[in-house]
PDB file with SEQRES, HELIX, SHEET and CRYST1 records, atoms N, CA, C and O in Angstrom:
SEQRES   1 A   73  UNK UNK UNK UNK UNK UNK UNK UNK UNK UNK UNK UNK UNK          
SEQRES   2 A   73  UNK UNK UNK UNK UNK UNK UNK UNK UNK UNK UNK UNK UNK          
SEQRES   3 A   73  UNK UNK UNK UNK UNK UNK UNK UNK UNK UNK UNK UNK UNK          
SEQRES   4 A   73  UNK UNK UNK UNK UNK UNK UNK UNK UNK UNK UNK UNK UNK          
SEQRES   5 A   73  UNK UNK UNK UNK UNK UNK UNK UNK UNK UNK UNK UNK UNK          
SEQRES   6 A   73  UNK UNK UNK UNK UNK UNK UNK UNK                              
HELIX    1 AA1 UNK A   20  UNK A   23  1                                   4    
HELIX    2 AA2 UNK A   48  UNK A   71  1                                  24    
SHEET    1 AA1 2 UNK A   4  UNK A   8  0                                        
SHEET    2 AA1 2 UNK A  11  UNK A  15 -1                                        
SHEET    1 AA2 2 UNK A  33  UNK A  35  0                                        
SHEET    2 AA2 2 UNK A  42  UNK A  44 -1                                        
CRYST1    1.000    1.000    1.000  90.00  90.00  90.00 P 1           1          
ATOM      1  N   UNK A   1      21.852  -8.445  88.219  1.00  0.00           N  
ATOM      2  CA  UNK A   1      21.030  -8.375  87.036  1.00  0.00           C  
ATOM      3  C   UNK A   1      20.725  -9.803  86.578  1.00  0.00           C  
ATOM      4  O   UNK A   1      21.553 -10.712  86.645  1.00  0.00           O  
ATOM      5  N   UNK A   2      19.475  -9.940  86.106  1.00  0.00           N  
ATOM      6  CA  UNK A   2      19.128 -11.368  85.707  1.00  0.00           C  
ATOM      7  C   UNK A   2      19.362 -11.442  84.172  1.00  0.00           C  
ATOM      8  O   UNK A   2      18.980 -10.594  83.365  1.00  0.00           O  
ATOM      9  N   UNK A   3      20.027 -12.553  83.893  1.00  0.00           N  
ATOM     10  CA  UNK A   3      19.436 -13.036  82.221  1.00  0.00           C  
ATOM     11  C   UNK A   3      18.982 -14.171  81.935  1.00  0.00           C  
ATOM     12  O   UNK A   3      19.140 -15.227  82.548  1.00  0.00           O  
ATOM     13  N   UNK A   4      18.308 -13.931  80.828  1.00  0.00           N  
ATOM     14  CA  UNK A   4      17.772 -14.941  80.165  1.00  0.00           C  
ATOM     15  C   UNK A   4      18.409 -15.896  79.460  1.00  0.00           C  
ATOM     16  O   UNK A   4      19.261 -15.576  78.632  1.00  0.00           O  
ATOM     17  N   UNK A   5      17.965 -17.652  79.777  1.00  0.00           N  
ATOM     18  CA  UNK A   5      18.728 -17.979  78.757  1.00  0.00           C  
ATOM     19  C   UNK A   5      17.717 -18.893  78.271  1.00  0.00           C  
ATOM     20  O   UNK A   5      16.933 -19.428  79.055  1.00  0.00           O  
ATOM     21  N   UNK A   6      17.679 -19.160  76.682  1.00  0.00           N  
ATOM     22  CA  UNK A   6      17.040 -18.939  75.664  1.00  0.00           C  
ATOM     23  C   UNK A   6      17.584 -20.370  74.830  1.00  0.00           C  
ATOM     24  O   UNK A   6      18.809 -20.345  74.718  1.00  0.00           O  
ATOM     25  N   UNK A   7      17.033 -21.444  74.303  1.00  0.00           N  
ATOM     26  CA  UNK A   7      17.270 -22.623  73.423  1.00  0.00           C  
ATOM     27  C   UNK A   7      17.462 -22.366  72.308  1.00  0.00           C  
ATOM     28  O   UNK A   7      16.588 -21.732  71.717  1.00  0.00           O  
ATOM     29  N   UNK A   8      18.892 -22.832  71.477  1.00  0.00           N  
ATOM     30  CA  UNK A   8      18.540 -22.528  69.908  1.00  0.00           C  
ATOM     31  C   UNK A   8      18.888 -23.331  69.617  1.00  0.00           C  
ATOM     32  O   UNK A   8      20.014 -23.627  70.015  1.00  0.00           O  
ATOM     33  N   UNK A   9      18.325 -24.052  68.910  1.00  0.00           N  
ATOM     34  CA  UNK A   9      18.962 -25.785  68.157  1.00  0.00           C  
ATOM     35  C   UNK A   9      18.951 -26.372  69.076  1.00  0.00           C  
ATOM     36  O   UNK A   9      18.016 -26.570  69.851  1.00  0.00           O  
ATOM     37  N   UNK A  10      20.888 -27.031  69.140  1.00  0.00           N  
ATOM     38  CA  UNK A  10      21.075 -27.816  69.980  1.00  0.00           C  
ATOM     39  C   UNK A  10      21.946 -27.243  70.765  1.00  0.00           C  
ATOM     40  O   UNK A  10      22.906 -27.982  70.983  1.00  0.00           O  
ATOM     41  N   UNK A  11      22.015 -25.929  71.426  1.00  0.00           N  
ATOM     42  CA  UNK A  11      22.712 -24.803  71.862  1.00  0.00           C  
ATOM     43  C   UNK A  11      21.762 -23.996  72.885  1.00  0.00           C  
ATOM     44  O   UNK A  11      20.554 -23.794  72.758  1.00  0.00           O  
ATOM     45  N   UNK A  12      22.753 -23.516  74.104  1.00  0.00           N  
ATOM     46  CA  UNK A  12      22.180 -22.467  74.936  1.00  0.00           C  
ATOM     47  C   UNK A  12      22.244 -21.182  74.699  1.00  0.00           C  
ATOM     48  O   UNK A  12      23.355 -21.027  74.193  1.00  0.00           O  
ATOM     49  N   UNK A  13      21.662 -20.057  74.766  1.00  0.00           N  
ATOM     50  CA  UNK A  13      22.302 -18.588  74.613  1.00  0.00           C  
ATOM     51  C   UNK A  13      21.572 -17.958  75.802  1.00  0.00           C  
ATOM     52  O   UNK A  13      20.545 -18.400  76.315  1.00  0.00           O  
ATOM     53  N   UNK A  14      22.238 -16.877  76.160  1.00  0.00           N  
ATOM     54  CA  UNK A  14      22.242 -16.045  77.159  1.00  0.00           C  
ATOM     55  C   UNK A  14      21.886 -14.670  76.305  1.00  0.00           C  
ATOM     56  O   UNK A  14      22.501 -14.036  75.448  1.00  0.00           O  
ATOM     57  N   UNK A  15      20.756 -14.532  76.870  1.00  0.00           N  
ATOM     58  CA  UNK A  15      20.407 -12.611  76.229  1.00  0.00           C  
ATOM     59  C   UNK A  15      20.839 -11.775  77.302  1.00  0.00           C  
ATOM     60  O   UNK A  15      20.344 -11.926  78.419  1.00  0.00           O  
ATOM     61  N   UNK A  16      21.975 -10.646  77.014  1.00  0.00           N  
ATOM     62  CA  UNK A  16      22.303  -9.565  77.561  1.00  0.00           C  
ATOM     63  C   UNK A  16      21.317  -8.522  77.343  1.00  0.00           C  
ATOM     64  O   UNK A  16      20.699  -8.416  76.284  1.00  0.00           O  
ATOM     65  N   UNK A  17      21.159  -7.701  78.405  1.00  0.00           N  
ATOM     66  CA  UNK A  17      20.089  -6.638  78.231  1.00  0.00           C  
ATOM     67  C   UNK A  17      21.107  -5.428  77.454  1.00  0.00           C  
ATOM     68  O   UNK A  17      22.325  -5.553  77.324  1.00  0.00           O  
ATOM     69  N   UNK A  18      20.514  -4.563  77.109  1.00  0.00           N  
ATOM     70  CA  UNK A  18      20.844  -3.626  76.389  1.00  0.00           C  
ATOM     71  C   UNK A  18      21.599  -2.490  77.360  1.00  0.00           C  
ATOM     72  O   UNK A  18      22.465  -1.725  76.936  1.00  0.00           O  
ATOM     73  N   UNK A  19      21.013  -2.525  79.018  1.00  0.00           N  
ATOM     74  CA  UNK A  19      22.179  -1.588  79.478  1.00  0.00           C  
ATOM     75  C   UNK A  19      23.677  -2.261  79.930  1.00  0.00           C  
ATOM     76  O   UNK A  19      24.721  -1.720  80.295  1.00  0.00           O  
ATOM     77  N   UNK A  20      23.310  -3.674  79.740  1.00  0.00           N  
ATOM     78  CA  UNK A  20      24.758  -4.642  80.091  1.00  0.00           C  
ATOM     79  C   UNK A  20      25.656  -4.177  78.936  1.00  0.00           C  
ATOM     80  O   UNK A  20      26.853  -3.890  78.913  1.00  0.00           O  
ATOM     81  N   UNK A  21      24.875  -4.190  78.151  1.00  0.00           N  
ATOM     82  CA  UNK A  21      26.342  -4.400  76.742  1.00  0.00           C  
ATOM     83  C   UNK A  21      26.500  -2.884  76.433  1.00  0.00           C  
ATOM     84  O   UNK A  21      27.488  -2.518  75.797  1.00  0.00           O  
ATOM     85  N   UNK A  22      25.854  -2.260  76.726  1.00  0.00           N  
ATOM     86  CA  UNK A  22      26.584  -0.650  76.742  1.00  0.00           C  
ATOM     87  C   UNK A  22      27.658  -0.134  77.698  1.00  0.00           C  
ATOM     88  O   UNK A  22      28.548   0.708  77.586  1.00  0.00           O  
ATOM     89  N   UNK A  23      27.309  -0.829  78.539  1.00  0.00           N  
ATOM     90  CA  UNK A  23      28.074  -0.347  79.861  1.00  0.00           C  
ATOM     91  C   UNK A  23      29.773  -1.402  79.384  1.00  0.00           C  
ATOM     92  O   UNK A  23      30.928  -0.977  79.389  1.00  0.00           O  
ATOM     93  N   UNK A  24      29.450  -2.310  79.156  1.00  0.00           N  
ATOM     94  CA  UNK A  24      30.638  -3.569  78.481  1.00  0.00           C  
ATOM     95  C   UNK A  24      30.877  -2.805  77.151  1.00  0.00           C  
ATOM     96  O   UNK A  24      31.738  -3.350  76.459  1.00  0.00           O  
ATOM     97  N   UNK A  25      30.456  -1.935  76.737  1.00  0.00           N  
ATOM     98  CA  UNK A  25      31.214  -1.883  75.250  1.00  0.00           C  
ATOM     99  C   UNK A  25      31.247  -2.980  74.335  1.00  0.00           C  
ATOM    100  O   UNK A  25      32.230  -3.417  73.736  1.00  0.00           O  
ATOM    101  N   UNK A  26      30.064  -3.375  74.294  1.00  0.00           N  
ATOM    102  CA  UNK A  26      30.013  -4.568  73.442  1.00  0.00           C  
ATOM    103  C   UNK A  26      28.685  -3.876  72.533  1.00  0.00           C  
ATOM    104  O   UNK A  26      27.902  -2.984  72.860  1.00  0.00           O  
ATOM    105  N   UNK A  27      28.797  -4.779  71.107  1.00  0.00           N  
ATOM    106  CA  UNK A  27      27.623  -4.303  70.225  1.00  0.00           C  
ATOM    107  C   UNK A  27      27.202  -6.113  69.434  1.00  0.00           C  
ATOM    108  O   UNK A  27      27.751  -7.171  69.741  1.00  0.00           O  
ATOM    109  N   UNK A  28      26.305  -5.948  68.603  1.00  0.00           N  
ATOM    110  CA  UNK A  28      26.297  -7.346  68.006  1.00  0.00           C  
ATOM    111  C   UNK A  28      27.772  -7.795  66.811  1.00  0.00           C  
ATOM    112  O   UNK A  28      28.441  -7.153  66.001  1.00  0.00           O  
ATOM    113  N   UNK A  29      27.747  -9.103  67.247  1.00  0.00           N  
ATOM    114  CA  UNK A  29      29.170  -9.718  66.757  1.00  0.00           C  
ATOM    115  C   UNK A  29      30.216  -9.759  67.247  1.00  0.00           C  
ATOM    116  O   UNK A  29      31.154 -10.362  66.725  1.00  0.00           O  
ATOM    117  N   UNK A  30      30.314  -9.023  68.549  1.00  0.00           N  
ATOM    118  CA  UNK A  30      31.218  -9.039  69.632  1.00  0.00           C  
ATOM    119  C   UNK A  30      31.649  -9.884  70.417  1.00  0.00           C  
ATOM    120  O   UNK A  30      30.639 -10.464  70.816  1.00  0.00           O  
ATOM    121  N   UNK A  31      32.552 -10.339  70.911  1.00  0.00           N  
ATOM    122  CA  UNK A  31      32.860 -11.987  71.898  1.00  0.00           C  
ATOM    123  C   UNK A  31      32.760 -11.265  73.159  1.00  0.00           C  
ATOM    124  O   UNK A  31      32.999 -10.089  73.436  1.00  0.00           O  
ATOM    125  N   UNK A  32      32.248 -12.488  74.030  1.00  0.00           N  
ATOM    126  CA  UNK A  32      32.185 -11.973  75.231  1.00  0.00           C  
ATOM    127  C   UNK A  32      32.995 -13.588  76.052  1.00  0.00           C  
ATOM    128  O   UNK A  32      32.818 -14.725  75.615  1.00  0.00           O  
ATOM    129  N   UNK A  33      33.770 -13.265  77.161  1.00  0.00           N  
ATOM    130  CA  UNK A  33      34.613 -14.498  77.844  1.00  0.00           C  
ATOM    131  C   UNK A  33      33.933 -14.700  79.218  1.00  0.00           C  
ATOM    132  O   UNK A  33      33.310 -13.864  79.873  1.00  0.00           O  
ATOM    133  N   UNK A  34      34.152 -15.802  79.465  1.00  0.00           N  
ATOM    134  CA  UNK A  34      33.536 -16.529  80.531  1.00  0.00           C  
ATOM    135  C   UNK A  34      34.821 -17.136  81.109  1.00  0.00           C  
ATOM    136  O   UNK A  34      35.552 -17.951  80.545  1.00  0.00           O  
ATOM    137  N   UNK A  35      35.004 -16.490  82.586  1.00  0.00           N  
ATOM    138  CA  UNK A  35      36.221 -17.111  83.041  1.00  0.00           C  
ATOM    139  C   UNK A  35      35.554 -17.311  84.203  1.00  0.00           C  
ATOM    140  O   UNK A  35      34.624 -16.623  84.622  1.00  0.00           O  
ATOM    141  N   UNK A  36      36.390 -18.947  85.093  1.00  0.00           N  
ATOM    142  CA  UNK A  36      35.849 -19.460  86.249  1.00  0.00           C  
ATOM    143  C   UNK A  36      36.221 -18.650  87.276  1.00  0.00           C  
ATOM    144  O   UNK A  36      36.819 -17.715  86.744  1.00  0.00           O  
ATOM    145  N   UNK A  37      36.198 -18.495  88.421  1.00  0.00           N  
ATOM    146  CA  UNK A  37      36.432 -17.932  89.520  1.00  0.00           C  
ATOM    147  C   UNK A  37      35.688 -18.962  90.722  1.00  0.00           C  
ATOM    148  O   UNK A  37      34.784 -19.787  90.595  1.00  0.00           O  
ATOM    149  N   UNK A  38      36.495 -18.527  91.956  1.00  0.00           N  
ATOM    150  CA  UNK A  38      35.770 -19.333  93.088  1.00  0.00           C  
ATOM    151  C   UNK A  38      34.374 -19.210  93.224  1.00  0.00           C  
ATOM    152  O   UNK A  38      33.679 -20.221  93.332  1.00  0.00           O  
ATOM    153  N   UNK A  39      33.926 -18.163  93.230  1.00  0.00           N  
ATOM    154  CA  UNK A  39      32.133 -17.903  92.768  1.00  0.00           C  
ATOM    155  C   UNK A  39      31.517 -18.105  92.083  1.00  0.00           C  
ATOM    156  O   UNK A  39      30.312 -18.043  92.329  1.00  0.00           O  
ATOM    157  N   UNK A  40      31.957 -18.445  90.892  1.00  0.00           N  
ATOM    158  CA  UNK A  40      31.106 -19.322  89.826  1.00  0.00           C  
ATOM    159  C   UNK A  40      32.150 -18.403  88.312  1.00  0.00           C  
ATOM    160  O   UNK A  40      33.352 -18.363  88.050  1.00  0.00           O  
ATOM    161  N   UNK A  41      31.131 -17.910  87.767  1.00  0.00           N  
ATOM    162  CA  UNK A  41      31.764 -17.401  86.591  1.00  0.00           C  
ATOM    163  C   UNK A  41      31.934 -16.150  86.159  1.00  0.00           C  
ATOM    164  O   UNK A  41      30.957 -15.423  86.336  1.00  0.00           O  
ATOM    165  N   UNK A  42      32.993 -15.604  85.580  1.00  0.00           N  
ATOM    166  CA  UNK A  42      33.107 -14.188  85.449  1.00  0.00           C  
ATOM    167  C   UNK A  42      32.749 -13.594  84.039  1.00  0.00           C  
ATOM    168  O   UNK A  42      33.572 -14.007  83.222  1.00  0.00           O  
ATOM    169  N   UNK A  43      31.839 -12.795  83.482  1.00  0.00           N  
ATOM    170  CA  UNK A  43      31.295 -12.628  82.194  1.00  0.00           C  
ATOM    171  C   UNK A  43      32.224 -11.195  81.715  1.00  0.00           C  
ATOM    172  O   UNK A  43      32.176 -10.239  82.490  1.00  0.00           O  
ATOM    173  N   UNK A  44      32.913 -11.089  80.663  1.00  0.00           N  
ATOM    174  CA  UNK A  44      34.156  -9.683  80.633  1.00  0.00           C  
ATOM    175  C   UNK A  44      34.071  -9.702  79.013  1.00  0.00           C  
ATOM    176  O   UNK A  44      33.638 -10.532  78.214  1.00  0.00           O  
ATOM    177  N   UNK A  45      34.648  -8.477  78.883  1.00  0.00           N  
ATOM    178  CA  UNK A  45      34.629  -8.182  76.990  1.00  0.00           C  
ATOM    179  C   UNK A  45      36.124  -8.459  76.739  1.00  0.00           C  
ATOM    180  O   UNK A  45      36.504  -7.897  75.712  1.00  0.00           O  
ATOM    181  N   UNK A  46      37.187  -9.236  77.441  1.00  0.00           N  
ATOM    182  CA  UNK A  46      38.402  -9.050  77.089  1.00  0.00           C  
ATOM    183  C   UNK A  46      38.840 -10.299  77.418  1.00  0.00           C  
ATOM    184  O   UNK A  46      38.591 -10.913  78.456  1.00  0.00           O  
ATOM    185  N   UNK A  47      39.583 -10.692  76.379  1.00  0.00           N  
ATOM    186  CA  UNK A  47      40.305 -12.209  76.800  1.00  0.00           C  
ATOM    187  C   UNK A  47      41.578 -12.389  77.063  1.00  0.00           C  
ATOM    188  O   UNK A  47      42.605 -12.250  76.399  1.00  0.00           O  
ATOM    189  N   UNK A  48      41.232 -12.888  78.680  1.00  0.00           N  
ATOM    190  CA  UNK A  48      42.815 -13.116  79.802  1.00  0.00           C  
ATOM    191  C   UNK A  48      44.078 -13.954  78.647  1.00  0.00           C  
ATOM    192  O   UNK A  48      45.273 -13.664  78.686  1.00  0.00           O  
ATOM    193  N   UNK A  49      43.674 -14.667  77.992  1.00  0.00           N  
ATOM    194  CA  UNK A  49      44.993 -14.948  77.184  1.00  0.00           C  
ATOM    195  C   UNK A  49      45.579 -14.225  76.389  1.00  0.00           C  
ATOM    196  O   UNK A  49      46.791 -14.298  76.185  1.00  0.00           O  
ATOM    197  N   UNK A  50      44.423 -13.030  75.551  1.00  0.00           N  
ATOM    198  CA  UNK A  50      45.244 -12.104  74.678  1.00  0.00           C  
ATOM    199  C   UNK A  50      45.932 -10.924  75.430  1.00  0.00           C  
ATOM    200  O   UNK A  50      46.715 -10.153  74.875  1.00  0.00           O  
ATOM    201  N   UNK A  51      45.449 -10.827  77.185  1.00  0.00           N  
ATOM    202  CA  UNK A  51      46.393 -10.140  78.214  1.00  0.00           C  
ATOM    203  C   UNK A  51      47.632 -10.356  78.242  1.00  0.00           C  
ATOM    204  O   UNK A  51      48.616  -9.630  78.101  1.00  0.00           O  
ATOM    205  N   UNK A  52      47.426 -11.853  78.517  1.00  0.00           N  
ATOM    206  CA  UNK A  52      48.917 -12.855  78.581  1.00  0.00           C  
ATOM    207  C   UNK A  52      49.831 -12.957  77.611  1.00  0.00           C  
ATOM    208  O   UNK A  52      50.905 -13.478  77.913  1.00  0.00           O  
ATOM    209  N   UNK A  53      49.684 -12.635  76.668  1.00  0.00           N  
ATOM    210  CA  UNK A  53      50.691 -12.151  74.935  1.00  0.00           C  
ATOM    211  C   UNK A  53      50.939 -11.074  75.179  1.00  0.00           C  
ATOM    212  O   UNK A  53      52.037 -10.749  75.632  1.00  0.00           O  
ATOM    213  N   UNK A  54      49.753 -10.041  74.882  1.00  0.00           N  
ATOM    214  CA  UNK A  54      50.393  -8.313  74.657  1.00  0.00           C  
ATOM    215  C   UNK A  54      51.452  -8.320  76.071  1.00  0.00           C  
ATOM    216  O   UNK A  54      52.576  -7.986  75.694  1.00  0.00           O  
ATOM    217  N   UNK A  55      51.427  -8.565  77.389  1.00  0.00           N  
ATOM    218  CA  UNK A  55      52.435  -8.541  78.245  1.00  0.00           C  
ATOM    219  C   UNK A  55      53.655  -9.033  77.718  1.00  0.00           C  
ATOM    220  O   UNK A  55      54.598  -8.265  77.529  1.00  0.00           O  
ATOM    221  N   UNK A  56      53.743 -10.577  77.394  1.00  0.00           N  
ATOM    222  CA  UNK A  56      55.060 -11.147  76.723  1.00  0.00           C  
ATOM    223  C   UNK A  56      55.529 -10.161  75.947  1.00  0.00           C  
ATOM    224  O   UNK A  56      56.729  -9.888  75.963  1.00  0.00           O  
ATOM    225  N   UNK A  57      54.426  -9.328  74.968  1.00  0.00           N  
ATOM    226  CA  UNK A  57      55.148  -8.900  73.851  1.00  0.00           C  
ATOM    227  C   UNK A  57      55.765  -7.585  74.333  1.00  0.00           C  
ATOM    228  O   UNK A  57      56.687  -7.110  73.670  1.00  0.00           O  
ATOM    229  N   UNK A  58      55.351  -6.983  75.388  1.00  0.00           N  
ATOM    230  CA  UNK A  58      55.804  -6.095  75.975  1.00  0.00           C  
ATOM    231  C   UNK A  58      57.120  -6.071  76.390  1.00  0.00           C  
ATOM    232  O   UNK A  58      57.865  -5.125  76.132  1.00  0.00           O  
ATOM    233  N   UNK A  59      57.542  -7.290  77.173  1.00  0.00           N  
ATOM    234  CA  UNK A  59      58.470  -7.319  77.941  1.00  0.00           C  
ATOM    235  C   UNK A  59      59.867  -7.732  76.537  1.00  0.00           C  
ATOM    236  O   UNK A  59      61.048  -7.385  76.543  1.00  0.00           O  
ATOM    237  N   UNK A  60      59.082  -8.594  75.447  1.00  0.00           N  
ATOM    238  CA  UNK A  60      60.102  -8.758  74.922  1.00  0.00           C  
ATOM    239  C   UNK A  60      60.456  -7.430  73.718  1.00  0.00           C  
ATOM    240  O   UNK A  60      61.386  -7.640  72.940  1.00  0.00           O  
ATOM    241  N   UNK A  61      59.810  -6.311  73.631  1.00  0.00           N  
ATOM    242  CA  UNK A  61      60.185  -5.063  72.983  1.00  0.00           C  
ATOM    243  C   UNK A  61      60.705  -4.793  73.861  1.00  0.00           C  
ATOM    244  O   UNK A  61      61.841  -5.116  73.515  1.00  0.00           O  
ATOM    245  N   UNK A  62      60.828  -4.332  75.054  1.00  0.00           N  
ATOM    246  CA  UNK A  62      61.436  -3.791  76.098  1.00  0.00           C  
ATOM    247  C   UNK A  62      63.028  -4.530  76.232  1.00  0.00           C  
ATOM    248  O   UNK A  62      63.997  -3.779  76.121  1.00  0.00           O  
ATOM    249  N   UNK A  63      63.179  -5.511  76.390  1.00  0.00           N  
ATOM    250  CA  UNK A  63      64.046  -6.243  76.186  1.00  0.00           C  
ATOM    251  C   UNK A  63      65.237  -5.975  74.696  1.00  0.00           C  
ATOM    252  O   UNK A  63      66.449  -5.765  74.747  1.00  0.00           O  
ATOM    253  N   UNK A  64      64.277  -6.090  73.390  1.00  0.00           N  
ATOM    254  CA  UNK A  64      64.834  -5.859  72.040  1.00  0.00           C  
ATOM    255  C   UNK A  64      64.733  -4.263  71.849  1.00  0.00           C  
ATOM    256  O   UNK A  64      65.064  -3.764  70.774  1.00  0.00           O  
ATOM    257  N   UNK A  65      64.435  -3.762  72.530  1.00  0.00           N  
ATOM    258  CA  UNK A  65      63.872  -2.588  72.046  1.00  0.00           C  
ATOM    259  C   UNK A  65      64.939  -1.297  71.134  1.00  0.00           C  
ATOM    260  O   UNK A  65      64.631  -0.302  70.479  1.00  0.00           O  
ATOM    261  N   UNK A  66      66.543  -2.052  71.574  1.00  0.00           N  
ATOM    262  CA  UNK A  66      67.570  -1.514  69.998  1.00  0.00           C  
ATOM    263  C   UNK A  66      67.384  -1.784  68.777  1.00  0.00           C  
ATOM    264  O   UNK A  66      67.240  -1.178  67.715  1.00  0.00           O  
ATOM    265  N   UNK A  67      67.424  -3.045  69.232  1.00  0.00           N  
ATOM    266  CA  UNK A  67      67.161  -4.045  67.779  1.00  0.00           C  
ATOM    267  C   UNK A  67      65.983  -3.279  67.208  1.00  0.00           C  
ATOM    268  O   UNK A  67      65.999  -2.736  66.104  1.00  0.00           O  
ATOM    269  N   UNK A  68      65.114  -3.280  67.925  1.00  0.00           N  
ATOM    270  CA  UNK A  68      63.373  -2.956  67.035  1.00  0.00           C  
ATOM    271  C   UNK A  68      63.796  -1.740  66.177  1.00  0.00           C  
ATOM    272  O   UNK A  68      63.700  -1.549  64.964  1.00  0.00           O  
ATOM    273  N   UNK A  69      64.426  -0.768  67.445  1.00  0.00           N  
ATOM    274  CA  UNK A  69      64.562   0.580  66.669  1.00  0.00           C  
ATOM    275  C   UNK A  69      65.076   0.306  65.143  1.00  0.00           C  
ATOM    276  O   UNK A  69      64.379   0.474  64.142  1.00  0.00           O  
ATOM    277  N   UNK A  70      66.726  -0.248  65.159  1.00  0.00           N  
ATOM    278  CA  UNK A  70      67.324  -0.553  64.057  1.00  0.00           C  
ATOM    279  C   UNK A  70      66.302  -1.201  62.953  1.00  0.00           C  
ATOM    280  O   UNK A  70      66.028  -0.563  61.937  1.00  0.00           O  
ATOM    281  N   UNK A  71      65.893  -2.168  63.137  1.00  0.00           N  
ATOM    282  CA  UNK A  71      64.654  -2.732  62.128  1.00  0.00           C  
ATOM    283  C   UNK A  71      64.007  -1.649  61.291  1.00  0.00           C  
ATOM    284  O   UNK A  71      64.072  -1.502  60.071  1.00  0.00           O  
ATOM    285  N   UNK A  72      63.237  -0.768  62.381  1.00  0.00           N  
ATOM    286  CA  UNK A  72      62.220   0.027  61.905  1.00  0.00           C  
ATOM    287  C   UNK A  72      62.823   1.103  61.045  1.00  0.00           C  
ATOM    288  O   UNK A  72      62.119   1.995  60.571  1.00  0.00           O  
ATOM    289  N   UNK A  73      64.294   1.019  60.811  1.00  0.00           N  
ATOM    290  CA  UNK A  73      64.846   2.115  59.841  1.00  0.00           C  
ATOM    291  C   UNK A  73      64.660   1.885  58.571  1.00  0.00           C  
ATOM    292  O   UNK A  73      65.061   2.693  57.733  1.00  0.00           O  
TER     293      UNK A  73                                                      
END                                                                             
């Protein structure tokens, strides 16, 4: 799929077509991430670092996960 990209100020923007961002679950005001890859760049609605937390936080409930209980009383 081709896009457009479009001058604003002193800034580039990229117009997504309307069946891209449906299919992405994206609407206006939404972030979209740009991650590198050997092929150039990967365009995704989800950001690999907030992957990289909810996992930590996973492993460390799993880990505490008495403690949590007790807390939550």
């Amino acid at each position: 799929m081709r896009l457009n990209i479009k001058k604003r100020g002193n800034s580039l923007s990229v117009i997504v077509p309307k069946e891209m961002a449906t299919s992405m679950n994206v609407d206006d005001g939404d972030s979209l991430f740009a991650t590198k890859t050997p092929s150039g760049y990967e365009i995704s609605a989800y950001d690999p670092d907030f992957v990289k937390k909810i996992e930590a936080a996973r492993r460390g409930m799993k880990k505490y996960r008495n403690a949590l209980i007790e807390l939550a009383k």
